[in-house]
matplotlib code that plots the C-alpha trace (Angstrom):
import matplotlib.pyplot as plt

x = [0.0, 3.1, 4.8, 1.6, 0.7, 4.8, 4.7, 1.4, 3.4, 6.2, 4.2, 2.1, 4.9, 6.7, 3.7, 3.3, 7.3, 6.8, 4.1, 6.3, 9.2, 7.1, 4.8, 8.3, 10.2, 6.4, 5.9, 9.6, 10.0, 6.4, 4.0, 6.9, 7.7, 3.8, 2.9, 5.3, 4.8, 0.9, 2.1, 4.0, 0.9, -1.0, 1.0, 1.3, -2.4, -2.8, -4.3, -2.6, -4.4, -3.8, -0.5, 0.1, -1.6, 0.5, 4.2, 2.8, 2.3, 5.4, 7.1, 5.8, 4.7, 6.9, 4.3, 1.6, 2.8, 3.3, -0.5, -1.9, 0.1, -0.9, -4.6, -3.7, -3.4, -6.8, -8.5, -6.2, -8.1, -5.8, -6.1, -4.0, -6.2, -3.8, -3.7, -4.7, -1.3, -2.0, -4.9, -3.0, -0.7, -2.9, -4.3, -1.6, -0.7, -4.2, -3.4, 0.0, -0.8, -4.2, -2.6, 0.8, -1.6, -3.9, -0.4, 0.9, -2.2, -2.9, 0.8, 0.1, -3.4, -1.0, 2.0, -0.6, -2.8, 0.1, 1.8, -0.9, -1.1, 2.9, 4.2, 6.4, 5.5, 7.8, 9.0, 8.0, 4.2, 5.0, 6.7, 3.4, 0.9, 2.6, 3.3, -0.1, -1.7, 0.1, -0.8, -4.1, -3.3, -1.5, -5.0, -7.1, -4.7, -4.7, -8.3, -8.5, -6.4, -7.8, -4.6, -4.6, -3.1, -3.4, -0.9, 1.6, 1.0, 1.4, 4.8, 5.2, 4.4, 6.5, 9.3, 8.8, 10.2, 13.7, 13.0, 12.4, 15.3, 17.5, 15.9, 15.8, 17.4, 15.8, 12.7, 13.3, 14.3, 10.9, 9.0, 11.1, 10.1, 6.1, 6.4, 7.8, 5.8, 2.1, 3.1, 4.4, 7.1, 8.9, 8.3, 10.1, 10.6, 11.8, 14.4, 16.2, 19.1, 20.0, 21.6, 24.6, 25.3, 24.0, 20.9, 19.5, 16.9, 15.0, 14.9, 12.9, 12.0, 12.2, 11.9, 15.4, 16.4, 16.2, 18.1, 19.1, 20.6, 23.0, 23.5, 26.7, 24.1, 25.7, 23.6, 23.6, 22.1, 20.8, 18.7, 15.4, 15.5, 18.7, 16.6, 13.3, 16.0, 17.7, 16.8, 16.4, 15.0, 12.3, 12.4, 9.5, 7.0, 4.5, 5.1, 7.4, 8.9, 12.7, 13.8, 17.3, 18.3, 21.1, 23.0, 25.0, 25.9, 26.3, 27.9, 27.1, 26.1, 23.8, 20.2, 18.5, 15.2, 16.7, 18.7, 15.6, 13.6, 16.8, 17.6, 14.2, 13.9, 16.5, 15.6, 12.0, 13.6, 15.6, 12.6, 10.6, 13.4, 14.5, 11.4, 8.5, 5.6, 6.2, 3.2, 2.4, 5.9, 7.5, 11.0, 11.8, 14.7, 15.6, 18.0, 19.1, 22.4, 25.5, 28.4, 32.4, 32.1, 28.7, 24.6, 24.0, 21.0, 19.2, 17.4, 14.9, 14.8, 12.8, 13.2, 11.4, 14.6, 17.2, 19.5, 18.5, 19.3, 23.3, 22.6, 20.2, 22.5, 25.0, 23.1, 22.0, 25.3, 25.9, 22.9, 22.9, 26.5, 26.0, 22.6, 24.4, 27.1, 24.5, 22.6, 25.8, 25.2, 28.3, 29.2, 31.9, 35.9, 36.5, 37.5, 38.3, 38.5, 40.7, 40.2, 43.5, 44.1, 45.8, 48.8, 49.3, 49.1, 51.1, 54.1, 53.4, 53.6, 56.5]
y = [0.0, 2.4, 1.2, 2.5, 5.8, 6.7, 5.6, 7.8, 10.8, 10.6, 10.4, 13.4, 15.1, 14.0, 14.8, 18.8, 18.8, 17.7, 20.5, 23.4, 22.5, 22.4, 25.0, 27.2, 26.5, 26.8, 30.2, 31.2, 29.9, 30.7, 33.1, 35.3, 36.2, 36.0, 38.4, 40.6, 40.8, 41.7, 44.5, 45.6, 45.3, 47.4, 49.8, 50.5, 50.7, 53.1, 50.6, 51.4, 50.1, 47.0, 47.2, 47.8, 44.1, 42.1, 43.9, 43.1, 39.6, 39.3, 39.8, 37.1, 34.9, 32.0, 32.0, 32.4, 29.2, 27.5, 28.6, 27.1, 23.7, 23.2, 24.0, 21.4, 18.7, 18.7, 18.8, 15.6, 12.5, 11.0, 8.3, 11.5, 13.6, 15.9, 17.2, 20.6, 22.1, 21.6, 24.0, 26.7, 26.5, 27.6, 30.1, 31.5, 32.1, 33.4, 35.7, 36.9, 37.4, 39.3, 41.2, 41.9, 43.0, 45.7, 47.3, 47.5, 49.1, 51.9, 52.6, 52.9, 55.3, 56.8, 58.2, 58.7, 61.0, 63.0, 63.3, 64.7, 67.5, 68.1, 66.0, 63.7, 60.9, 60.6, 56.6, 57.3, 57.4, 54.0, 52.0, 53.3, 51.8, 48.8, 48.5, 49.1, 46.8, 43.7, 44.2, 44.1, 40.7, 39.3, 39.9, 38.4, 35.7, 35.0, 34.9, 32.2, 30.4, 30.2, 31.7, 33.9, 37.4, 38.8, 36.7, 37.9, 41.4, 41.0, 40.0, 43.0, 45.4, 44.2, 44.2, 47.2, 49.4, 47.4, 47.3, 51.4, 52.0, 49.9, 52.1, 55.3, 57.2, 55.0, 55.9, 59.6, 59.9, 58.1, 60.2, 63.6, 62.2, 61.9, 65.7, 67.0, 65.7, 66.2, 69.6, 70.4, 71.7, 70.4, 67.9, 66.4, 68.7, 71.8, 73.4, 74.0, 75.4, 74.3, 76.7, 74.2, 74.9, 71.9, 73.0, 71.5, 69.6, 67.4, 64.0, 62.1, 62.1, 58.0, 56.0, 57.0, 60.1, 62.7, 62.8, 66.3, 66.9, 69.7, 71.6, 69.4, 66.4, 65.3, 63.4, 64.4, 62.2, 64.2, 62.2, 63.4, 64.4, 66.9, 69.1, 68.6, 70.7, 72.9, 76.2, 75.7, 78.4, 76.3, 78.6, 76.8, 76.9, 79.5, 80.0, 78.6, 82.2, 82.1, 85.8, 87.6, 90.7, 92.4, 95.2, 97.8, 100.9, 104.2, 107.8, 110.8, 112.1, 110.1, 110.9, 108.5, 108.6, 107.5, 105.1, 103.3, 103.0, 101.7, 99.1, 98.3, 97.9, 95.4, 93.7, 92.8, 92.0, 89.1, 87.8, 87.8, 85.1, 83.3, 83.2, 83.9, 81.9, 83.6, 85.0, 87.7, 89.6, 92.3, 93.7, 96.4, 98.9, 100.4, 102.9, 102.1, 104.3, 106.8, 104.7, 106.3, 106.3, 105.5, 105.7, 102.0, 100.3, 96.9, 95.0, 92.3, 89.3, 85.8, 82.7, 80.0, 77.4, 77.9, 77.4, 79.6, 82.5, 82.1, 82.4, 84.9, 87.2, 86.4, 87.2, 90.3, 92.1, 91.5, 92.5, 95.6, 96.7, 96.9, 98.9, 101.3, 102.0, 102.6, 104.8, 107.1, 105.7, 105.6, 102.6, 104.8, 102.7, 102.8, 106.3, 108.9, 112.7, 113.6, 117.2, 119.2, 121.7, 125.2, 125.0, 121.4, 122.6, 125.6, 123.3, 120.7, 123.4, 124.9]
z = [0.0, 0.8, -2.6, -4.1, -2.8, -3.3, -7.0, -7.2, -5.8, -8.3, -11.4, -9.8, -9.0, -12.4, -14.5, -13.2, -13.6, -17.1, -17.8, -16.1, -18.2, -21.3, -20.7, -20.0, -23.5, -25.3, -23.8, -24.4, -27.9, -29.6, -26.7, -26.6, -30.1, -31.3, -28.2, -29.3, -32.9, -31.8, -30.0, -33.1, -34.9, -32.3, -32.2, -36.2, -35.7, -33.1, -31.0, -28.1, -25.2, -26.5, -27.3, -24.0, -23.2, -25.1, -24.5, -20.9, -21.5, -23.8, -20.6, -18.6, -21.5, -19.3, -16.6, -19.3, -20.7, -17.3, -16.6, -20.0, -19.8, -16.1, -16.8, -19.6, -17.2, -16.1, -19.3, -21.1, -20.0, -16.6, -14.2, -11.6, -9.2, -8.3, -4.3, -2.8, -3.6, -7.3, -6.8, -4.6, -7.6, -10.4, -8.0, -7.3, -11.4, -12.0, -9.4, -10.2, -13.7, -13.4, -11.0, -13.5, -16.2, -13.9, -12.4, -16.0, -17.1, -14.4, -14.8, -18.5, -18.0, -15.4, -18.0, -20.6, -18.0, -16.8, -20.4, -22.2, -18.9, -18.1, -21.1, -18.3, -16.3, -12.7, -12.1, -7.9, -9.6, -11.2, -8.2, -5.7, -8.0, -8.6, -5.0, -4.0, -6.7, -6.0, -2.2, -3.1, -5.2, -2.7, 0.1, -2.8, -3.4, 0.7, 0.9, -1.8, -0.6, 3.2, 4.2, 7.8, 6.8, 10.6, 12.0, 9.3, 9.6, 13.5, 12.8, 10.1, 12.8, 15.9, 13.3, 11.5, 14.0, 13.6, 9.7, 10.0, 11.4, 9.1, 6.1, 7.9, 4.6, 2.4, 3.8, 4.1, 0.9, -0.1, 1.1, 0.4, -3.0, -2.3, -0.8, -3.5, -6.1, -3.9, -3.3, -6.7, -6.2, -9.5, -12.0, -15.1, -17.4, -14.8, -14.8, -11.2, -9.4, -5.9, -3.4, -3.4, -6.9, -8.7, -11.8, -14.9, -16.5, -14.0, -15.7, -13.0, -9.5, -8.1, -4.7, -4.1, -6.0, -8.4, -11.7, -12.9, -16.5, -16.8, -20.2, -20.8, -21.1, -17.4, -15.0, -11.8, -9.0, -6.1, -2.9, -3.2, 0.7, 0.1, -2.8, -0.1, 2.6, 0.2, -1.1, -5.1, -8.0, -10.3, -13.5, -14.5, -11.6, -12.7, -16.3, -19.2, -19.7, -18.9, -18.4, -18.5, -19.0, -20.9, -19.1, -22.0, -21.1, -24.0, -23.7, -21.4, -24.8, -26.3, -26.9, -24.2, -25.7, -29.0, -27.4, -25.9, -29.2, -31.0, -28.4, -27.8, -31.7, -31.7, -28.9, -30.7, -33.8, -31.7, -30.3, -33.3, -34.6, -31.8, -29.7, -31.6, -29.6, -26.0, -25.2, -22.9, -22.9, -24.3, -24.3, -21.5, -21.2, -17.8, -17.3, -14.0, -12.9, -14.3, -14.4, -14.5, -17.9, -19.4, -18.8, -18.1, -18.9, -18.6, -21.2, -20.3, -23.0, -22.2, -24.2, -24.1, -22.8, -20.0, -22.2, -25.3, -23.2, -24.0, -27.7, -27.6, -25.6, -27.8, -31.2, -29.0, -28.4, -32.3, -33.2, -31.1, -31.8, -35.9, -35.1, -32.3, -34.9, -37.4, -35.6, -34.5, -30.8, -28.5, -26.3, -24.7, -23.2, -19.2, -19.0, -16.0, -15.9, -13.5, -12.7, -10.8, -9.1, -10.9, -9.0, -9.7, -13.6, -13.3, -12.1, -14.6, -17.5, -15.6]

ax = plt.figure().add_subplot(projection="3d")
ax.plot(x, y, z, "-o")
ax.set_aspect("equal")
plt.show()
């Protein structure tokens, strides 16, 4: 009777074995590359919801063959019932695989919500809903299963103040991310300057930290709780204007009125060909003090990209220099009149 119930057990055991191995090289081999090629398809066709499904699947299509060759088992006519475990175990694929697809898909509806309002999508966004959707699969897969979560999460929480501690700058920097990004304060696509020296492009804001690109295409890796303490500029908070100003000074001279209407002149005539689609600005000219040697004024530009402002200023000066010569405008050297006394000048003639 033992002999029998053990040879049972091994062809049970050798029979699922058989299936897993199969179902493994059948979904590497032929799900894989048909999944794939659908989402090729899907995508020429704009379908993009679905192309979404099956680059998802393509990425688990071993488990997906694993789940269709174990199902397999109990449709093919066999002498085998298989034990309780044998049910856990499909369970536990339906689960993980229904619960793979959902997390892909709000992460998809996710990126596509945020892009089409900010144009960027932040990877924190991405590991919170995938965190919080396969806790949910994992309470549905418990309760299927007749498995006591309580007990578990008693455990969790007379550990977690040892497992808080472990992580303390993990954690803070985890959640230096979630402030940052629920109050706004950047977002991909900003451009920033810390007080510490370090600006550029934000990139992306994860669990961990937050990528910045400099204007040399450098990537510089900054812990989200270090920007959350630091004084930073966002250029881009309110509006996608980035304004600078110009500071020239002309002669004692010059006709400051004329001066004004030529530079302003100028100043439109660069912005109508490098940043045409700003809206809501014009150039300004402030005469703000007398220098040694010159009347100096300011002149505020906007462009529509951090870093457009270099070649704007430079096309600028050019720009302005040919137009002051033009006009008979002086933009006078460093000089100094040096006014002395008469008997100082009668023993320098002497």
């Amino acid at each position: 009777m033992k002999m029998e119930h053990l040879t049972f057990l091994k062809n049970q055991y050798a029979l699922i074995s058989l299936a897993i191995f199969v179902g493994f090289l059948f979904g590497q081999l032929v799900l894989r590359p048909l999944l794939k090629k659908m989402s090729q398809v899907s995508d020429r066709k704009s379908l993009s919801y679905s192309g979404v499904f099956f680059m998802s699947l393509s990425k688990i299509s071993f488990l997906l063959g694993i789940f269709l060759a174990v199902n397999l088992l109990q449709i093919l006519p066999s002498d085998i019932s298989f034990d309780n475990w044998f049910k856990k175990l499909k369970i536990s694929l339906n689960v993980f695989i229904l619960t793979y697809l959902i997390a892909e898909l709000l992460v998809y509806f996710y990126d596509s919500y945020t892009k089409s309002k900010s144009g960027r999508a932040t990877s924190l966004y991405h590991i919170i809903i995938r965190i919080l959707t396969y806790i949910s699969g994992l309470v549905v897969f418990t309760n299927l299963i007749g498995f006591e979560l309580a007990p578990v999460l008693t455990a969790l929480g007379v550990g977690g103040l040892a497992v808080a501690l472990a992580l303390q700058d993990t954690l803070s920097n985890l959640f230096a991310g979630l402030h940052i990004l629920a109050a706004r304060q950047l977002k991909p696509g900003d451009y920033i300057k810390l007080d510490s020296g370090e600006e550029g492009y934000v990139v992306d804001i994860n669990w961990r930290n937050t990528e910045v690109k400099t204007l040399l295409e450098n990537v510089i890796i900054i812990p989200n709780s270090k920007i959350s303490s630091s004084i930073s500029t966002n250029y881009f908070t309110l509006q996608k204007n980035m304004y600078f100003q110009v500071t020239v000074g002309v002669h004692y001279d010059s006709n400051l009125e004329h001066v004004e209407k030529v530079t302003l002149e100028t100043a439109k005539e660069l912005m109508a060909k490098y940043a045409p689609n700003l809206k809501n600005f014009e150039p300004r000219v402030r005469f703000f003090e007398f220098g040694d040697s010159s009347i100096n004024m300011k002149v505020w530009l906007a462009t529509d990209l951090y870093e457009n402002q270099f070649q704007m200023r430079h096309e600028f000066v050019k720009m302005l220099h040919k137009r002051f010569n033009k006009e008979g405008i002086v933009i006078p050297f460093p000089i100094r009149t040096l006014h002395l006394p008469e008997s100082l000048r009668i023993e320098s003639n002497s």
